[in-house]
OpenMM code with the backbone's topology and positions (N, CA, C; nanometers):
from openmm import Vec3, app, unit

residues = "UNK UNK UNK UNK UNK UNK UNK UNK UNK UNK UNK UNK UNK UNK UNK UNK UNK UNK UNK UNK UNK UNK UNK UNK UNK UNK UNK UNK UNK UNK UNK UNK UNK UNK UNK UNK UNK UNK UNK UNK UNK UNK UNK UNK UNK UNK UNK UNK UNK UNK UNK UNK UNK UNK UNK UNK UNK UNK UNK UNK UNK UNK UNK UNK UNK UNK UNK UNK UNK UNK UNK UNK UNK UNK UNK UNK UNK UNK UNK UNK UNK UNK UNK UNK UNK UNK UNK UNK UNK UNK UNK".split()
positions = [
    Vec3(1.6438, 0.8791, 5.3331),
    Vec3(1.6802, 0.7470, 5.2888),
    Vec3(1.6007, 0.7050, 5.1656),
    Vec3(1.4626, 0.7358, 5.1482),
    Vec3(1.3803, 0.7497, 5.0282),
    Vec3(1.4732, 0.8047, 4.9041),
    Vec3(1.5409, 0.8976, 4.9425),
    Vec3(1.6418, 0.9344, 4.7831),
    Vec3(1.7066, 0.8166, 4.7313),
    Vec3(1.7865, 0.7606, 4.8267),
    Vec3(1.8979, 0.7219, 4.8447),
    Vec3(1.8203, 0.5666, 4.7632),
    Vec3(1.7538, 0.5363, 4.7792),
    Vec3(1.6883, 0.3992, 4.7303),
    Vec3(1.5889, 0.3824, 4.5659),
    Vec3(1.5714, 0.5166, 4.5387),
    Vec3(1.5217, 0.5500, 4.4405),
    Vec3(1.6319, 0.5332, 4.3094),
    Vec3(1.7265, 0.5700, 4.3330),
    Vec3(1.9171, 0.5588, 4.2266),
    Vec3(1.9464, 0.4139, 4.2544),
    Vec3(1.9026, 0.3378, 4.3507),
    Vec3(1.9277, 0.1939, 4.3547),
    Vec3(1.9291, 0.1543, 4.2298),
    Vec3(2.0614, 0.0531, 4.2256),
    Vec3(2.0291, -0.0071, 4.0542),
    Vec3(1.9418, -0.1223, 4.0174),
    Vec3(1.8577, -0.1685, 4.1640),
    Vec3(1.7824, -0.2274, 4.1033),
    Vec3(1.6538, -0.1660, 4.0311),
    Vec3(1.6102, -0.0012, 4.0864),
    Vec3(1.5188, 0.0540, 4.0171),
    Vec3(1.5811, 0.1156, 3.8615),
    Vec3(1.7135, 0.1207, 3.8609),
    Vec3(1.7273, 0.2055, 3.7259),
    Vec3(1.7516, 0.0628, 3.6259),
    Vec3(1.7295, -0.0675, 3.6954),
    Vec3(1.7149, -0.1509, 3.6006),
    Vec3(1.5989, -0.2006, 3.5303),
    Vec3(1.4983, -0.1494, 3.6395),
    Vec3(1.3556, -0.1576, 3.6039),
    Vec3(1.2964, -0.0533, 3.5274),
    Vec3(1.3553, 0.0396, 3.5120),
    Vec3(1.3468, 0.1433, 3.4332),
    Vec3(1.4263, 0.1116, 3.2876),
    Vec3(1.5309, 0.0615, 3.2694),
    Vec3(1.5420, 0.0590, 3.1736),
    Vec3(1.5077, -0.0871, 3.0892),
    Vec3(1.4308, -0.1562, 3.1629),
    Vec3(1.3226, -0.2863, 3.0911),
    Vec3(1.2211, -0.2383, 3.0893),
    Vec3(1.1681, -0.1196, 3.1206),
    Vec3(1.0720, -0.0003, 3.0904),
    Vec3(1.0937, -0.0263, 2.9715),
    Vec3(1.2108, 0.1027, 2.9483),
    Vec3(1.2560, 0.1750, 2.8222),
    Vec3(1.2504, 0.0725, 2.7146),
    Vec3(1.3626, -0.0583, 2.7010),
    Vec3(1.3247, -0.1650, 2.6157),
    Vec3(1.2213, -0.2165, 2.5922),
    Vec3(1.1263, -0.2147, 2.7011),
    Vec3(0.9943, -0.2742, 2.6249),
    Vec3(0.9068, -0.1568, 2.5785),
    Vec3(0.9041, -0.0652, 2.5807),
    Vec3(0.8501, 0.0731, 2.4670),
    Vec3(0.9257, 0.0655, 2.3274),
    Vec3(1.0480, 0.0625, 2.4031),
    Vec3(1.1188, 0.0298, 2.2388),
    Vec3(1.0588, -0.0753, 2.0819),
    Vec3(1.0764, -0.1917, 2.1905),
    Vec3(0.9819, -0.2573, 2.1676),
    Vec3(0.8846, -0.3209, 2.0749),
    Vec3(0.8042, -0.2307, 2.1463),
    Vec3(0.6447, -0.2241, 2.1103),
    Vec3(0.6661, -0.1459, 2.0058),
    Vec3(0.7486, -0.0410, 1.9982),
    Vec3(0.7420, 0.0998, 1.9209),
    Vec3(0.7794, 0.0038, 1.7657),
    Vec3(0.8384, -0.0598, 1.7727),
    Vec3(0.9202, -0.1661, 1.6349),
    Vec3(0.8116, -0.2619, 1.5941),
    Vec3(0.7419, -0.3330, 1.6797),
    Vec3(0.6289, -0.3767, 1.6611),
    Vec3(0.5014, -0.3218, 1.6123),
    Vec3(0.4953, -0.2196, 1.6101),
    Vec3(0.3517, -0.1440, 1.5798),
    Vec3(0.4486, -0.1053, 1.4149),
    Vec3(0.5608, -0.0339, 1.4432),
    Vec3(0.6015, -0.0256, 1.2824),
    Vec3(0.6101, -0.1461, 1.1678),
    Vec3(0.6718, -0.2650, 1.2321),
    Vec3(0.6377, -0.3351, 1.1545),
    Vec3(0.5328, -0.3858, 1.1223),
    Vec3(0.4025, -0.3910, 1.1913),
    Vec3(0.2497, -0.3910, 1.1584),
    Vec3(0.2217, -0.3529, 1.0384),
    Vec3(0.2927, -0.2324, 1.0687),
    Vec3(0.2501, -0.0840, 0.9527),
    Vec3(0.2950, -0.1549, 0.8168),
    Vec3(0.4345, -0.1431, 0.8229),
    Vec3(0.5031, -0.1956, 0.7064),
    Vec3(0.4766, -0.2992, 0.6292),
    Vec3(0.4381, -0.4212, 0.7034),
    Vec3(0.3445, -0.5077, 0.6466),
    Vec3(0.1866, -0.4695, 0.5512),
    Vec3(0.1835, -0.4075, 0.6353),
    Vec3(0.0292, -0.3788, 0.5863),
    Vec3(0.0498, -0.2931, 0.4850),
    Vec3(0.1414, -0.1850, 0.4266),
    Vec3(0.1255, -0.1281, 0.3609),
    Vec3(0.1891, -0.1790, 0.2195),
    Vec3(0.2836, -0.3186, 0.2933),
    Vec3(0.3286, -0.3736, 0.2232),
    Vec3(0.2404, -0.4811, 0.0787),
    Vec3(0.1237, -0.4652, 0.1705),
    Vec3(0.0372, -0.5644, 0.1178),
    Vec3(-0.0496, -0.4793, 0.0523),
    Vec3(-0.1037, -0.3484, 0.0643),
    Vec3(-0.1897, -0.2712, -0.0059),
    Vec3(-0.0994, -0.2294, -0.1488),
    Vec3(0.0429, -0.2051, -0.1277),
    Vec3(0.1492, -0.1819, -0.2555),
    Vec3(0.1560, -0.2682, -0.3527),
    Vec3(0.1385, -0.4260, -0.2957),
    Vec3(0.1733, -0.5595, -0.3826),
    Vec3(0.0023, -0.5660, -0.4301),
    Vec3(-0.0402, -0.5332, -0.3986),
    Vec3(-0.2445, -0.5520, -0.5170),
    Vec3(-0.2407, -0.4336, -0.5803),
    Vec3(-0.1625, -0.3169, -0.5938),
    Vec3(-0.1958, -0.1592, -0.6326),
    Vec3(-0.0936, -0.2499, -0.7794),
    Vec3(0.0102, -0.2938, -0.7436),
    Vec3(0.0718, -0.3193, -0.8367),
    Vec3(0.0423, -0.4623, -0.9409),
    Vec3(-0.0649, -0.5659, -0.8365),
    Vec3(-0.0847, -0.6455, -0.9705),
    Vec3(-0.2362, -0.5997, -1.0319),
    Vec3(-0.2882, -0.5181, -0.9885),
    Vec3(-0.3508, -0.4140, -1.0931),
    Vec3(-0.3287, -0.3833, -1.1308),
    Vec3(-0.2104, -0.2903, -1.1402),
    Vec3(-0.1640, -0.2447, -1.2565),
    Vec3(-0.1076, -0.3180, -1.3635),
    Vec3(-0.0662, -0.3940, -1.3187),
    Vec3(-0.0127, -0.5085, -1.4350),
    Vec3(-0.1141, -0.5581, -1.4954),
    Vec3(-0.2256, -0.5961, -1.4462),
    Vec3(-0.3609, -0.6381, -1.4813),
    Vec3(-0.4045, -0.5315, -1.5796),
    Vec3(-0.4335, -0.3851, -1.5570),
    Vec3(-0.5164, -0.2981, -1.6347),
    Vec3(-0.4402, -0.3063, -1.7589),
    Vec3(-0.2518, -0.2817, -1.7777),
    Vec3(-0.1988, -0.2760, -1.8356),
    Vec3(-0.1964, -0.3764, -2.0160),
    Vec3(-0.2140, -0.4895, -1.9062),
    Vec3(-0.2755, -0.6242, -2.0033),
    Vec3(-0.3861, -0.5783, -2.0820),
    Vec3(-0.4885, -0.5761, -2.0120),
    Vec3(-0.6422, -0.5310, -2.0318),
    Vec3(-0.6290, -0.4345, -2.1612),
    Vec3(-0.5338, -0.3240, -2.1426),
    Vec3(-0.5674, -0.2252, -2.1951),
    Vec3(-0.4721, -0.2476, -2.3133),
    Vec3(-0.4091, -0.3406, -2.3269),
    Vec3(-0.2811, -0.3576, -2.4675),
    Vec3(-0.4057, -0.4959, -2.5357),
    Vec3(-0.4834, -0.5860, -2.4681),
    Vec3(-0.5123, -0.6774, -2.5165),
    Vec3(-0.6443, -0.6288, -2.5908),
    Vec3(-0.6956, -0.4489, -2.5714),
    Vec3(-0.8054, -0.4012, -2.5535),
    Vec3(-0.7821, -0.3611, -2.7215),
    Vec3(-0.6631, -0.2784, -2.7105),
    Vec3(-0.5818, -0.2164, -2.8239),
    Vec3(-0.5914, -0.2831, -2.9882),
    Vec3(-0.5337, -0.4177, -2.9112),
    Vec3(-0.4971, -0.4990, -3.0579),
    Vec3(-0.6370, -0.5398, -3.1049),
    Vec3(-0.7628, -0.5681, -3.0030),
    Vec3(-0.8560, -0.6171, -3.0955),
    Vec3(-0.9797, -0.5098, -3.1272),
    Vec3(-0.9063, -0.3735, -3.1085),
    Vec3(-1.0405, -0.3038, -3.1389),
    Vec3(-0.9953, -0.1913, -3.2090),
    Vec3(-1.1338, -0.1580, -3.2845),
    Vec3(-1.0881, -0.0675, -3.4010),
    Vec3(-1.0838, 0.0547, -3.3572),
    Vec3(-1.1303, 0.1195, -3.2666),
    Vec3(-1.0953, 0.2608, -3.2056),
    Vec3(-0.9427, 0.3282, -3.2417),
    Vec3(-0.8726, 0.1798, -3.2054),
    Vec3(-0.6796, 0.2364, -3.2117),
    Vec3(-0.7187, 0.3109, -3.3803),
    Vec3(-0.7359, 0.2094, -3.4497),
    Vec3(-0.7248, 0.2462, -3.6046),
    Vec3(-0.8505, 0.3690, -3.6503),
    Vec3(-0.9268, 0.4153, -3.5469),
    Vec3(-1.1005, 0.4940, -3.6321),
    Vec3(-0.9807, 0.6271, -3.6750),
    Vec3(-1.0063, 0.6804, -3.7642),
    Vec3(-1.0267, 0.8354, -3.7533),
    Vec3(-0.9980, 0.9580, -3.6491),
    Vec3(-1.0721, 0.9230, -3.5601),
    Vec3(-1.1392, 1.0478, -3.4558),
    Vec3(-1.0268, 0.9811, -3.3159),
    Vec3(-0.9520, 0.9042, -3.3182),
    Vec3(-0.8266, 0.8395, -3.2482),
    Vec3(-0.8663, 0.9521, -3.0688),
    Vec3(-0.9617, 0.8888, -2.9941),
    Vec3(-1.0161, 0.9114, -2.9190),
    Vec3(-0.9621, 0.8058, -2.7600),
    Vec3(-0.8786, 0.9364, -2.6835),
    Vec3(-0.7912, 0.8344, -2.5692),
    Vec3(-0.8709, 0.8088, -2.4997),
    Vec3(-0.7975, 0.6708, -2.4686),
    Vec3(-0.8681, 0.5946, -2.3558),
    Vec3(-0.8503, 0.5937, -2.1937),
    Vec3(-0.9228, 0.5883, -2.1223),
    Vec3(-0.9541, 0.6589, -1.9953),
    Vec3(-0.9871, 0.5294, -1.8992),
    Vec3(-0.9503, 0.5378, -1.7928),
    Vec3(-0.9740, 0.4258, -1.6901),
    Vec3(-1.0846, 0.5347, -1.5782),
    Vec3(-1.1543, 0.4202, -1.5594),
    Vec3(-1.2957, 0.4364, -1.4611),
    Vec3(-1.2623, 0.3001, -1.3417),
    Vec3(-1.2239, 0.3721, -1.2183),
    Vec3(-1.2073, 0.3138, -1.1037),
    Vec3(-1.3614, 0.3249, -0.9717),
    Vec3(-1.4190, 0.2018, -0.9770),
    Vec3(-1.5330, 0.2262, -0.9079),
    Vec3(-1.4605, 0.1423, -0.7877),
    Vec3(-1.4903, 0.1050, -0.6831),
    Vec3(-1.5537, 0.0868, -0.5742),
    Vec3(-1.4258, -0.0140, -0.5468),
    Vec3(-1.4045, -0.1027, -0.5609),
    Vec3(-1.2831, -0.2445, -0.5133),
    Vec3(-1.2074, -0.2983, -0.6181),
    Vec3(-1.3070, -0.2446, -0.7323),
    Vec3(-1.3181, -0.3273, -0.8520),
    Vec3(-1.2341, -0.2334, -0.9670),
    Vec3(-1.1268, -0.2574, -1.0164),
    Vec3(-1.0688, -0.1651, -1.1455),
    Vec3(-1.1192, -0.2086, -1.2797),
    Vec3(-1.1875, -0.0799, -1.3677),
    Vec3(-1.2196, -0.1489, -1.5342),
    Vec3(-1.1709, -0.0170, -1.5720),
    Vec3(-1.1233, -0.0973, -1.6878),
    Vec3(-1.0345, -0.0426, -1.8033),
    Vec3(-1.1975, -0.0065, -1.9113),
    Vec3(-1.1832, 0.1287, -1.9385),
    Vec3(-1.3020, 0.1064, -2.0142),
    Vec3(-1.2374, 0.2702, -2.1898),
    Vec3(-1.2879, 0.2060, -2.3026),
    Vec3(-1.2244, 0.2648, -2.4030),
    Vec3(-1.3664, 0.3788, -2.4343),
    Vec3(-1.3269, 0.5435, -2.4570),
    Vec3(-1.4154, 0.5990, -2.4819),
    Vec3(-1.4366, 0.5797, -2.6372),
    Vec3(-1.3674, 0.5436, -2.6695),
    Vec3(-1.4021, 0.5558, -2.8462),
    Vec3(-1.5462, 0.4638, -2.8521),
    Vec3(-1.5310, 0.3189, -2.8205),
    Vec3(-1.6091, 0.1713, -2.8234),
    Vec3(-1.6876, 0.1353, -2.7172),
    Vec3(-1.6881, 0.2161, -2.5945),
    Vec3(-1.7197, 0.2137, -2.4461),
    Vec3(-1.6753, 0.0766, -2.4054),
    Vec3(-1.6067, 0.0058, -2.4612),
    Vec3(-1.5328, -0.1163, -2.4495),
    Vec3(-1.4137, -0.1600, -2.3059),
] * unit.nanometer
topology = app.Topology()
chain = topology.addChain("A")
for resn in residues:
    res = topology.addResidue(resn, chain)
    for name in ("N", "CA", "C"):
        topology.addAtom(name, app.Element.getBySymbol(name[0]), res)
């Protein structure tokens, strides 16, 4: 009689509010993710827009663009902090 009560639909209903709530959770932990990575993408990118500035506003007022020895410029990423830095002028 133990079989016979186990296929009951009240257990295969509890089983499958199991299943939905793994489901769930499983959508919940992804969207965690997605957020979060959402938010590390949106600062990667107004840095870049930032260095971009930096490095055109860097351009027009320094004479490196115009020296001679036309020496590219290189970005130095330390720690949290992004600088745009020019090898010609160390600028």
């Amino acid at each position: 009689m133990m079989c016979l009560n186990w296929f009951s639909p009240q257990n295969l209903n509890q089983e499958k509010k199991m299943e939905n709530q793994e489901v769930l959770k499983a959508i919940a932990v992804l969207a965690d993710k997605t957020g979060r990575y959402h938010e590390r993408l949106m600062a990667v990118e107004r840095d870049n827009v930032r260095l971009q500035k930096e490095l055109k506003d860097h351009k027009n007022g320094c004479g490196c663009e115009n020296s001679s020895e036309k020496k590219d410029m290189s970005f130095t990423v330390g720690g949290n902090e992004s600088e745009a830095e020019c090898e010609s002028c160390g600028a």
